[in-house]
N, C-alpha and C positions, 0 to 999 in steps of 0.2 A: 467405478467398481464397488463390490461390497464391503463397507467400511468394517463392517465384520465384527464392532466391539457392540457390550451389552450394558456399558456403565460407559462414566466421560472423565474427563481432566476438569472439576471446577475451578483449579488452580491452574490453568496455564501461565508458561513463559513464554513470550514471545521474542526472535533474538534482533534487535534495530541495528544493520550493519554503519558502523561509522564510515565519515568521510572526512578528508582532507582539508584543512583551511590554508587559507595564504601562507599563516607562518608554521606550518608545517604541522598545526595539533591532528589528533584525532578529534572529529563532534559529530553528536547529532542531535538534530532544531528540538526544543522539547517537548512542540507540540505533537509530535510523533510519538511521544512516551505517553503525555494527556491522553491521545487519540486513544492509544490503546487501553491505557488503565481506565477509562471511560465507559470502555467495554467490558471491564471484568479481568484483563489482561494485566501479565504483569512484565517487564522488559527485562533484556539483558542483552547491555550492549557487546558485538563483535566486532571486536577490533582489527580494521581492515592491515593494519600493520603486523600481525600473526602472518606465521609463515600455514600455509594451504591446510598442510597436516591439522596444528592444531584447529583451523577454522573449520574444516570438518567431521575435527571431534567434539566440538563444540556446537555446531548445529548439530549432532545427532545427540547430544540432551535437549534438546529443545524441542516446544511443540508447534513451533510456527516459524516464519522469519516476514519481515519487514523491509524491503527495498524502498530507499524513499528517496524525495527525489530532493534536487540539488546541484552542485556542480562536479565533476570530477571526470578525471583521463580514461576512457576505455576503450583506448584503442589496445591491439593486439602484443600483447605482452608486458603490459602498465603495470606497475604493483597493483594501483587499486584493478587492474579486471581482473587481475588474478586471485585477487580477495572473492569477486562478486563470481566467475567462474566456481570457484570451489563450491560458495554455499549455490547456487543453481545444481551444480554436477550430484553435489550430495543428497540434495531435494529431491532430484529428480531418481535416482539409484534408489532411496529409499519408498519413495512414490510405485517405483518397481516395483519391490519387493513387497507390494499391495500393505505399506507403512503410511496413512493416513496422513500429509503433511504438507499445509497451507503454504502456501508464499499470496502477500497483498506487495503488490509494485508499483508507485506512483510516480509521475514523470520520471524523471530520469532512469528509474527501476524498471518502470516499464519500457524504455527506450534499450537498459539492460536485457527484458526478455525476448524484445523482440530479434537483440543482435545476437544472443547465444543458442534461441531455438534457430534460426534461420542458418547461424552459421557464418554470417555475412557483417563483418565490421563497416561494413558501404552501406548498410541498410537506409540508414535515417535519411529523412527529406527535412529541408527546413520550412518550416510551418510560418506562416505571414500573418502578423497582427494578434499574436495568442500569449499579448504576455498583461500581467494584470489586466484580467477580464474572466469576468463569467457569461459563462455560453449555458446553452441547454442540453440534453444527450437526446439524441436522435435512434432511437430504439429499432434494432431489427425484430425479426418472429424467434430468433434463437434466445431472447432473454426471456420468455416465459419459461423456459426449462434452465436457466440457469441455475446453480448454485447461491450465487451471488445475490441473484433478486425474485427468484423466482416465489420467494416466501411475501414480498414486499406487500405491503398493502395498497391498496389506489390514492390515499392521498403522495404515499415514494412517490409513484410514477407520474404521478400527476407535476408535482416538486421540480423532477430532472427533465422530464420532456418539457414543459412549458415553463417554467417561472426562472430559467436562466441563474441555478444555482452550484452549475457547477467551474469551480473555480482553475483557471489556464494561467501560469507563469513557463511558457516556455517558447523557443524557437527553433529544437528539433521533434521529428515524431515519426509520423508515416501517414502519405494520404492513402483515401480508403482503395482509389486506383492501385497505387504499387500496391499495398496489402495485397488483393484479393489476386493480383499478380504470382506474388510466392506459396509456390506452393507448400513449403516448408512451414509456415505460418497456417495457411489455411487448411494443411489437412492435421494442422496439432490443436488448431484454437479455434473455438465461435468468435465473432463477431459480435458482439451486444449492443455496440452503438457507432456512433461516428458524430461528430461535431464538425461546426462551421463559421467562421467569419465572414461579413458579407464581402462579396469578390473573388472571394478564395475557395480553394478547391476541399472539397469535406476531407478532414481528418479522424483516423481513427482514432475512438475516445475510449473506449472499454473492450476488452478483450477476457476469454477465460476458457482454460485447456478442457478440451474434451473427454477428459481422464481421470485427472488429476484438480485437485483443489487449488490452482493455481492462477492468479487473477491479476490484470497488468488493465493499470487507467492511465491517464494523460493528465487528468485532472487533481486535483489536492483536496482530498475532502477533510482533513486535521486543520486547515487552517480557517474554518467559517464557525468553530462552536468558541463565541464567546461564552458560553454554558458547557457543561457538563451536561449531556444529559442522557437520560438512566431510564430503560426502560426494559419490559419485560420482552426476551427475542421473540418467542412465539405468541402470545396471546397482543401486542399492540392493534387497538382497531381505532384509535383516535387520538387526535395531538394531546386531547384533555386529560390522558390517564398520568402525561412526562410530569417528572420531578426535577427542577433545576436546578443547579448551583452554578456559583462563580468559577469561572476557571482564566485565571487572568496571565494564565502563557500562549491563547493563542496567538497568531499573525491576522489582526483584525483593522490593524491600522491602515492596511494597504487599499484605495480606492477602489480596485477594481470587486474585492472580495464582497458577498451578499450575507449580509447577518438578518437577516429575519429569520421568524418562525421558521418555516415552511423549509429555509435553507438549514439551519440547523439540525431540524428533524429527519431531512434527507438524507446528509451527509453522514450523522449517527450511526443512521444503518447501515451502512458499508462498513464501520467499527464493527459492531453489533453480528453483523453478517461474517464478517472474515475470525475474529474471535470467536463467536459460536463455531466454528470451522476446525480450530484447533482445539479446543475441547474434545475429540475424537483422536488425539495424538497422546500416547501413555508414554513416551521419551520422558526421563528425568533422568537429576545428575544422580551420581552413586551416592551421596550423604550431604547430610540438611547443612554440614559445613562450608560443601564446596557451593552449592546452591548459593548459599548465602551471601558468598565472594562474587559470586555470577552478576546477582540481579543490578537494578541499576540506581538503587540505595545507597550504592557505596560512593557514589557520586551528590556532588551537588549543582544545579542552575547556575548556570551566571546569566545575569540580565544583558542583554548584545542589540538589544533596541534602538539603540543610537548606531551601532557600527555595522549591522547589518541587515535582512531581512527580517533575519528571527527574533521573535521577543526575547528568549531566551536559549540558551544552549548549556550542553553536558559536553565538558571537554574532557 
């Protein structure tokens, strides 16, 4: 629909729902915070331990929200779905009321969209051989008009269809058979790509609502930028224009993940892409006090390298 605004948000917040760990904290991986302040974003975690109410008074200050993926219970009536219910239901109410507002959902996030737009906690298939590995995306004719890519330039496309950089830790999802099955799915979302392991039946890899700025992958694109890197959203026409720096929280250590170039610059733009997104969201909190208590400053990293996936984490 018509986004209908004449100015933007240079300052967004974007809200990263936490999840669950073993001994019961709140966290979230902190390349998911990188990921975004990379883009010009700034975070604020939602803590999935708030009771519904507050969680969707707090996505409605916000200009975006962050599903990411992970481990955690959603089945039908879990605390944590009850978290990821709220900010979906609120998204999507205010999406309504033609209120401009992104959701980006990576693995598990997106295995969230698929179970609350469908309706169907059975949804998920389990996916064979897609765990550390990078595959490539398999592009339908619906992602020239995406939101998502449709700005991309031919070296993107070039990147995720053939040079195998987009990166797979998991072992649930939905093959592209059941998908195109539900209709609930198919008459809410394009299809933009599908991926594959050899042997195995194509799984769907990118998805993104027909309506709504709302965008669910399978894949991890936070965890391939050993770099920060920083470019302009609409004018890039070449790798040579990037500016790099260190950015030493990504998940770079894991074999399967592709750090070059070309992977780097890909993934970017799905930052770049989903952040430029929420810049059309004018949500803010009532005073620069409570903002300030929000963002996710008030936290610091712990290094979690040795104990788990993540290089580092915000508990």
């Amino acid at each position: 629909f018509d986004i209908g605004v004449a100015v933007v948000n240079d300052r967004p917040i974007i809200g990263i729902l936490t999840q669950p760990d073993d001994a019961g904290k709140s966290y979230i991986a902190a390349s998911y915070v990188t990921w975004v302040e990379s883009a010009g974003g700034r975070v604020a975690p939602i803590l999935h331990t708030l009771s519904t109410n507050e969680i969707s008074k707090l996505v409605g200050k916000l200009n975006g929200v962050l599903l990411p993926g992970g481990g955690a219970d959603l089945s039908a009536g879990s605390k944590y779905w009850d978290a990821v219910d709220a900010v979906i239901t609120t998204v999507a109410a205010l999406n309504q009321k033609k209120v401009w507002y992104p959701i980006h959902a990576t693995c598990l996030g997106f295995e969230e969209l698929l179970i609350w737009f469908s309706g169907n906690h059975n949804i998920l298939d389990t996916i064979e051989n897609t765990q550390d590995v990078s595959l490539n995306l398999n592009f339908t004719s619906a992602v020239k008009s995406s939101i998502i890519l449709a700005n991309a330039p031919s070296s993107i496309y070039h990147a995720l269809e053939s040079d195998w950089v987009t990166y797979n830790n998991h072992v649930m999802g939905i093959t592209t058979q059941h998908y195109l099955s539900v209709a609930q799915l198919t008459n809410q979302f394009n299809l933009l790509s599908n991926s594959n392991t050899p042997g195995q039946p194509d799984f769907v890899s990118t998805i993104e609502h027909k309506q709504f700025p709302i965008f669910g992958i399978q894949w991890h694109p936070e965890k391939i930028s050993l770099f920060v890197v920083s470019f302009h959203f609409i004018s890039i026409v070449s790798l040579s224009i990037l500016t790099l720096t260190y950015n030493p929280s990504s998940e770079w250590l894991k074999p399967g993940v592709n750090h070059d170039i070309e992977s780097v610059v890909a993934n970017a733009w799905i930052a770049q892409a989903f952040v430029n997104q929420t810049r059309f969201n004018m949500n803010h909190f009532d005073t620069p006090e409570e903002e300030a208590k929000a963002l996710i400053y008030n936290w610091t990293p712990t290094y979690t390298g040795g104990l788990s996936s993540f290089m580092q984490c915000y508990y």
